[in-house]
C-alpha positions in Angstrom: -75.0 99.1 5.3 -72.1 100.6 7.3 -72.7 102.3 10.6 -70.5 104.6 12.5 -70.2 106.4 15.8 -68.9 109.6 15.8 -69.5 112.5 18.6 -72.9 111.4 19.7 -74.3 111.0 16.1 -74.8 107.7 14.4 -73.6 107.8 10.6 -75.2 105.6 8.3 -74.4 105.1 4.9 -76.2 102.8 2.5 -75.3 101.8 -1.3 -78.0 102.2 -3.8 -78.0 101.8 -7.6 -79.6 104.6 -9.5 -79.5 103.7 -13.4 -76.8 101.4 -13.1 -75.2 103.8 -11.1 -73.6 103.2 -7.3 -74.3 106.1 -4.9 -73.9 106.7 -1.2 -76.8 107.4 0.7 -75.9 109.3 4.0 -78.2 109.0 7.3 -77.2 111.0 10.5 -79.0 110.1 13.7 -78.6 111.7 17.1 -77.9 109.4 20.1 -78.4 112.2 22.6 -82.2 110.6 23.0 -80.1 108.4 25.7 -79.6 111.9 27.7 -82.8 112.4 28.4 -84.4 109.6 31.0 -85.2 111.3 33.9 -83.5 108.0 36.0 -85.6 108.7 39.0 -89.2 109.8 37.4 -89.0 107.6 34.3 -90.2 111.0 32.6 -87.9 113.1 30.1 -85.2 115.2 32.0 -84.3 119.1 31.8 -82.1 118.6 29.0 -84.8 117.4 27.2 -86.8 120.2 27.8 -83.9 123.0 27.0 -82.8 120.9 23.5 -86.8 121.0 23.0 -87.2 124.7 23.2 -83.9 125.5 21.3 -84.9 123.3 18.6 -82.5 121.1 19.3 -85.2 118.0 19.6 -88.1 118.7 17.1 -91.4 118.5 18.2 -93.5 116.2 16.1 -97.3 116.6 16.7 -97.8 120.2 14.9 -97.5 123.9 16.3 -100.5 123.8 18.9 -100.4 122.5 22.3 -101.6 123.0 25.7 -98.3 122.8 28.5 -98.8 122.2 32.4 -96.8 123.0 35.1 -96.7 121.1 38.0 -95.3 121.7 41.4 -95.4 119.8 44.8 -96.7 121.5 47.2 -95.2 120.4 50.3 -92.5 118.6 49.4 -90.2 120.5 51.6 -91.7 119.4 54.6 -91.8 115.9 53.3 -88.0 116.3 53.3 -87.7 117.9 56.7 -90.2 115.4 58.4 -89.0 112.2 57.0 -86.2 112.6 55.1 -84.8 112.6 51.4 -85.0 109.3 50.7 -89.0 109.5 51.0 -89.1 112.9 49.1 -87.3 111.0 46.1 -90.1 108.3 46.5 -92.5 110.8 46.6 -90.8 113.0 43.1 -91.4 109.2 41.6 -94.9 109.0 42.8 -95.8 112.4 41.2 -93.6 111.1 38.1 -95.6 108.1 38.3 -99.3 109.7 38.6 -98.2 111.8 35.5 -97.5 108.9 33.4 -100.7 107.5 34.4 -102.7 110.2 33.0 -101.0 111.5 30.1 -101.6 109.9 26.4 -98.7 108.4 24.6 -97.5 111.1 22.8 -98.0 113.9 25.3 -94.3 114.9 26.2 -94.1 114.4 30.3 -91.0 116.2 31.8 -89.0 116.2 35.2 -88.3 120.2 35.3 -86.0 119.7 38.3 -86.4 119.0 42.1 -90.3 119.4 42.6 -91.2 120.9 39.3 -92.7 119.0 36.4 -93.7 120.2 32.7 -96.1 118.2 30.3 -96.8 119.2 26.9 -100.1 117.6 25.2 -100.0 118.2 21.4 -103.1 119.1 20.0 -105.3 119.7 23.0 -107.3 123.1 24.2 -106.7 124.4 27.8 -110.1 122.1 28.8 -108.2 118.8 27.7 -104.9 120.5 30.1 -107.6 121.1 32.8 -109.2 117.2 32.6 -105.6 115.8 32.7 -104.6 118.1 35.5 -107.8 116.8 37.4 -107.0 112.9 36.5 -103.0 113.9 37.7 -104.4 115.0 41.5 -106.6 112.5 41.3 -103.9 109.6 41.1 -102.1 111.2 43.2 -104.7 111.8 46.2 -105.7 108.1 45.9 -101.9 106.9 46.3 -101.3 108.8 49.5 -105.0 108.6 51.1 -104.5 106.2 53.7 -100.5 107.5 54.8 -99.9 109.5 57.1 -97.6 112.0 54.1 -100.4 114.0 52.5 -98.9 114.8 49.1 -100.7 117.7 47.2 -99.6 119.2 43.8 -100.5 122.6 42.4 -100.9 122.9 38.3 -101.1 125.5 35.9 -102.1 125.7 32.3 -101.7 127.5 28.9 -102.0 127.0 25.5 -100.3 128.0 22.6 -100.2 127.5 18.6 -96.5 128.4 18.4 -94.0 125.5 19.1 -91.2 128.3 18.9 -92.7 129.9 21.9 -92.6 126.9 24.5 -90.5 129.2 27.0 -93.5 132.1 26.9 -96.3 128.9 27.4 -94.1 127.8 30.2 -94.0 131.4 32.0 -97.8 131.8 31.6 -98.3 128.3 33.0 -96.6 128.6 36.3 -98.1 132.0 36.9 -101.5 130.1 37.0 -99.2 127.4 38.8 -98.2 130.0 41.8 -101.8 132.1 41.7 -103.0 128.2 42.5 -100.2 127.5 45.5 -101.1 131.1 46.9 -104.8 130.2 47.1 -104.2 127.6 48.9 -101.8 128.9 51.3 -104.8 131.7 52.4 -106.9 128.9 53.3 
């Protein structure tokens, strides 16, 4: 077997004998995958989620899924109060208390700066609303006894076309901002 490198794909060609006959077998992987660590979550990154909803990066787990968007709420005061070093700890955390309540192959993304997106194949809006619950949950009982209170708001839809990710995304976040609103009137 012969491997080469060549613009970010992996070639791999492989003899096989087909009625006495040599031919060339022909495997082309991507290497991008290396792209897409989020270094400071351990989540996938943005250009994960663009390659994703271009097509770029097939999703594997069928056409239906239920997508979250997560936000932090006061992360901005976190940054002002204490500084950026403890607002990355605390993007980590929330990266962190995602992982923890996710399933293997639900896709869990670092959107950018406060922002995160999860995608759990296969699951109704009620499945998106028990793992938004177990999310807040983590993260309430990793900050309880600090003085940083670190809140998250979360919104949910549900769609049975992967081509549409970027239309599940915008109805998400509107549940996502009607959430941060409520709480702001309180």
């Amino acid at each position: 077997m012969a491997k080469k490198k060549i613009d970010g794909y992996i070639f791999t060609a492989d003899k096989i004998n087909i009625d006495e006959k040599a031919l060339w077998v022909l495997i082309t992987e991507m290497e991008y995958y290396r792209t897409y660590d989020d270094l400071s979550t351990g989540l996938y990154n943005r250009n994960y989620w663009e390659h994703l909803k271009d097509g770029v990066v097939k999703f594997l787990y069928g056409s239906s899924y239920s997508l979250i968007v997560i936000d932090i709420d006061n992360l901005k005061e976190c940054n002002d109060l204490y500084g950026h070093v403890i607002g990355d700890e605390v993007i980590a955390s929330v990266g962190e208390s995602i992982l923890n309540s996710v399933r293997e192959n639900d896709v869990a993304i670092h959107y950018g700066g406060d922002e995160f997106i999860v995608i759990l194949p296969n699951a109704n809006i009620a499945v998106a609303n028990k793992v938004i619950t177990r999310i807040k949950k983590d993260i309430k009982k990793k900050y309880i006894n600090k003085k940083l209170k670190i809140e998250v708001s979360a919104g949910a839809s549900y769609s049975n076309d992967i081509s549409k990710l970027e239309q599940a995304l915008q109805s998400a976040d509107m549940k996502m901002y009607s959430e941060k609103n409520r709480k702001k009137k309180l």
